[in-house]
DOMAR-506741 format. One line per 2 residues: number of its first residue (from 1); their letters; for each residue z, y, x of N, C-alpha, C. Coordinates in nm, 3 decimals. Each point is the difference from the previous one (the first is absolute). Example, Ala and Ser with C-alpha at 12.3 -4.5 7.8 and 13.67 -1.06 7.14 Angstrom:
# DOMAR-506741
1 = as = 0.780 -0.569 1.319 0.000 0.119 -0.089 0.000 0.120 0.090 | -0.072 0.105 -0.035 0.006 0.119 0.082 0.073 0.109 -0.077
***
This chain:
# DOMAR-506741
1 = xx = 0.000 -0.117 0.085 0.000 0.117 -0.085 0.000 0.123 0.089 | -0.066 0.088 -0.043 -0.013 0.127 0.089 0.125 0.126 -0.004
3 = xx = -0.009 0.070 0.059 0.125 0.077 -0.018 -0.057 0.109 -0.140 | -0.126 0.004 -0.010 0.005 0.071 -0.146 -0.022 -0.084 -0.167
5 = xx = 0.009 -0.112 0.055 0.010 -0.138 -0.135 0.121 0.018 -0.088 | 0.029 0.021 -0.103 0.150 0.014 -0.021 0.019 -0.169 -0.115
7 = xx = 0.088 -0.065 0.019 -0.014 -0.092 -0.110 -0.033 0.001 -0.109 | -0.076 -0.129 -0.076 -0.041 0.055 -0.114 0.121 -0.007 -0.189
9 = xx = 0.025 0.062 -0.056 0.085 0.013 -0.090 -0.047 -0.162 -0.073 | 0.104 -0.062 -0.055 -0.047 -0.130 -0.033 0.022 0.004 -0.189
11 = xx = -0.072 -0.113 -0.054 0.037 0.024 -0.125 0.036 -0.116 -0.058 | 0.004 -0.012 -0.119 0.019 -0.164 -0.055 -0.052 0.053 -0.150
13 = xx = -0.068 -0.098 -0.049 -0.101 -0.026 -0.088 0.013 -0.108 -0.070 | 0.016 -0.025 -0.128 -0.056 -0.097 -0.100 -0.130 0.014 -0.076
15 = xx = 0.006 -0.096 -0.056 -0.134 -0.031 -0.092 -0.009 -0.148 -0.082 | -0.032 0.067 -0.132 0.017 -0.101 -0.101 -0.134 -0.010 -0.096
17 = xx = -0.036 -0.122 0.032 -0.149 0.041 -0.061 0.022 -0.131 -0.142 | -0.124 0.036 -0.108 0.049 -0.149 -0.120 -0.172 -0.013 -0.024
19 = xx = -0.025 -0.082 -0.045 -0.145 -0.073 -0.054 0.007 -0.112 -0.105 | -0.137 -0.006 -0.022 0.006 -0.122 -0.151 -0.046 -0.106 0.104
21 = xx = 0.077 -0.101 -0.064 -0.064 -0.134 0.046 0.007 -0.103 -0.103 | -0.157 -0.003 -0.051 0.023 -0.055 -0.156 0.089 0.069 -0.125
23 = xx = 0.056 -0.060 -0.025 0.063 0.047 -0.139 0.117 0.067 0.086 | 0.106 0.002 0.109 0.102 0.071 0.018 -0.026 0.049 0.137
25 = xx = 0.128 0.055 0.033 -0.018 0.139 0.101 0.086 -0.073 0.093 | -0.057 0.060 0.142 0.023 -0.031 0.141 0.047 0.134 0.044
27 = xx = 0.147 0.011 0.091 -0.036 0.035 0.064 0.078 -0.007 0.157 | -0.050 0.106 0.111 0.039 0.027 0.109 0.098 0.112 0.065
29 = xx = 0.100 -0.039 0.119 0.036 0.117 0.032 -0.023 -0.009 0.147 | -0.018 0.147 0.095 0.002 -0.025 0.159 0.106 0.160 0.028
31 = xx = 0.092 -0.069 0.093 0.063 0.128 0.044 -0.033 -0.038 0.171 | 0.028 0.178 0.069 0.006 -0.050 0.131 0.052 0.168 0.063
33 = xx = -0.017 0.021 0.101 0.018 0.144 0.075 -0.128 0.051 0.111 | -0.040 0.101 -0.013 -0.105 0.020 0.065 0.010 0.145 0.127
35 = xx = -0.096 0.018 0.046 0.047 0.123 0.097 -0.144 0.081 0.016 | -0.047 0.031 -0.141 -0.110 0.073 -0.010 -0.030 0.139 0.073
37 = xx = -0.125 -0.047 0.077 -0.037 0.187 0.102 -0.002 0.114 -0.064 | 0.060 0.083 0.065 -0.057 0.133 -0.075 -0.015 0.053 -0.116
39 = xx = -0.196 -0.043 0.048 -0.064 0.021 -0.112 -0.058 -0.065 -0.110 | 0.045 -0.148 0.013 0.002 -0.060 -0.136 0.065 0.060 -0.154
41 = xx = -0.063 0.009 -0.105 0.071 0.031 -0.131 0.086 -0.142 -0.076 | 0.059 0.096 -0.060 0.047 -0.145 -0.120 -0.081 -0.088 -0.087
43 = xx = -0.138 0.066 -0.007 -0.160 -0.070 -0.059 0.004 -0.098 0.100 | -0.040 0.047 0.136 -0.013 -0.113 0.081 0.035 -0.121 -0.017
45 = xx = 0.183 0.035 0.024 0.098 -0.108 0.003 -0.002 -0.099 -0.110 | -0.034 0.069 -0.106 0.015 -0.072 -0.146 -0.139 -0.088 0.032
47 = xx = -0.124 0.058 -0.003 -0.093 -0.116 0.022 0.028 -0.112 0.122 | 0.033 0.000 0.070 0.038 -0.090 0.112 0.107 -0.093 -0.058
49 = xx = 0.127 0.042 -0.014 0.078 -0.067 -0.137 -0.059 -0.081 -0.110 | -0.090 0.049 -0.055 -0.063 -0.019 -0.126 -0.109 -0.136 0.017
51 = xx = -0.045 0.026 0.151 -0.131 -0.134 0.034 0.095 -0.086 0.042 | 0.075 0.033 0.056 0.105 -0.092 0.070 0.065 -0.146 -0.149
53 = xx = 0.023 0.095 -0.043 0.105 -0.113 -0.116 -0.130 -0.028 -0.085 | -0.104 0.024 0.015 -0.147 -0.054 -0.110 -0.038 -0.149 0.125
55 = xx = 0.010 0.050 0.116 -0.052 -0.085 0.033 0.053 -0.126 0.013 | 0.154 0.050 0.027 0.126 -0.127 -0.014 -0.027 -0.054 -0.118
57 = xx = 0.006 0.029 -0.124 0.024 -0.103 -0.123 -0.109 -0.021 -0.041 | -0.123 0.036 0.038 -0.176 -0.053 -0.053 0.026 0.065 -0.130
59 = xx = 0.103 0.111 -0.020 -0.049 0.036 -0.180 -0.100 0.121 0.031 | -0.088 -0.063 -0.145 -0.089 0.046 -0.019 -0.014 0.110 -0.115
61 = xx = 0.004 0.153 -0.021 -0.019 0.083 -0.125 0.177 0.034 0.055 | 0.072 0.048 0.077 0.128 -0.020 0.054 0.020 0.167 -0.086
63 = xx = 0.131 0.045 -0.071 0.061 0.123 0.032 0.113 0.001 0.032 | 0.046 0.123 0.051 0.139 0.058 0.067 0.068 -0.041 -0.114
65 = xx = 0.113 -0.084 0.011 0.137 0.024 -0.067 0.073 0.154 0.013 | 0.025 -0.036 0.174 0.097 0.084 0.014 -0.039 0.012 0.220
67 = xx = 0.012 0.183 -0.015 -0.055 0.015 0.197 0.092 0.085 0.018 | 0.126 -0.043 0.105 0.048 0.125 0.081 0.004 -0.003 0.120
69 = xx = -0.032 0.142 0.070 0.006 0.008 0.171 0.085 0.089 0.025 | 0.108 -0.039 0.042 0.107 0.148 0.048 0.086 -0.013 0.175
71 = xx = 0.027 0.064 -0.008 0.067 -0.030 0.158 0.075 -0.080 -0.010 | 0.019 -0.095 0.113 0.086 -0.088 0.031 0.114 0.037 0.058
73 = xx = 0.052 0.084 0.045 0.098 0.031 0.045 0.071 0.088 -0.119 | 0.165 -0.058 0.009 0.047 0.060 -0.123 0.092 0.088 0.068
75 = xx = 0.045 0.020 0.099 0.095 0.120 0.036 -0.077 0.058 0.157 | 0.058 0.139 -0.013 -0.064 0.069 0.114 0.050 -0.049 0.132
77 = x = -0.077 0.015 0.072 0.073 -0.028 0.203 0.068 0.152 0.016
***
């Protein structure tokens, strides 16, 4: 790391996606923590999230239950 790199702020993220499969409903969840650059947006993150857990459960016609990204750290240094 260079002396002008500063670490990157980290986050933690869920995602809850549901689909039809046949007559009843499926669904998925993925949590994890990430350390997005810069200049990534929360669009970004959410599509990356979003292919991520489509591609894990093969659902197909998939929507959001439920998406949050907030900081992972809960008290200040």
């Amino acid at each position: 790391m260079s002396s002008r790199e500063r670490p990157r702020k980290r986050w933690h993220w869920v995602i809850t996606i549901a689909w039809r499969e046949g007559r009843f409903w499926d669904m998925a969840m993925l949590e994890g923590d990430c350390a997005p650059r810069p200049n990534h947006t929360r669009q970004q993150m959410f599509d990356l999230f979003y292919n991520k857990i489509v591609k894990k459960s093969g659902a197909k016609d998939a929507f959001v239950v439920y998406f949050s990204l907030e900081p992972d750290q809960l008290v200040s240094k």
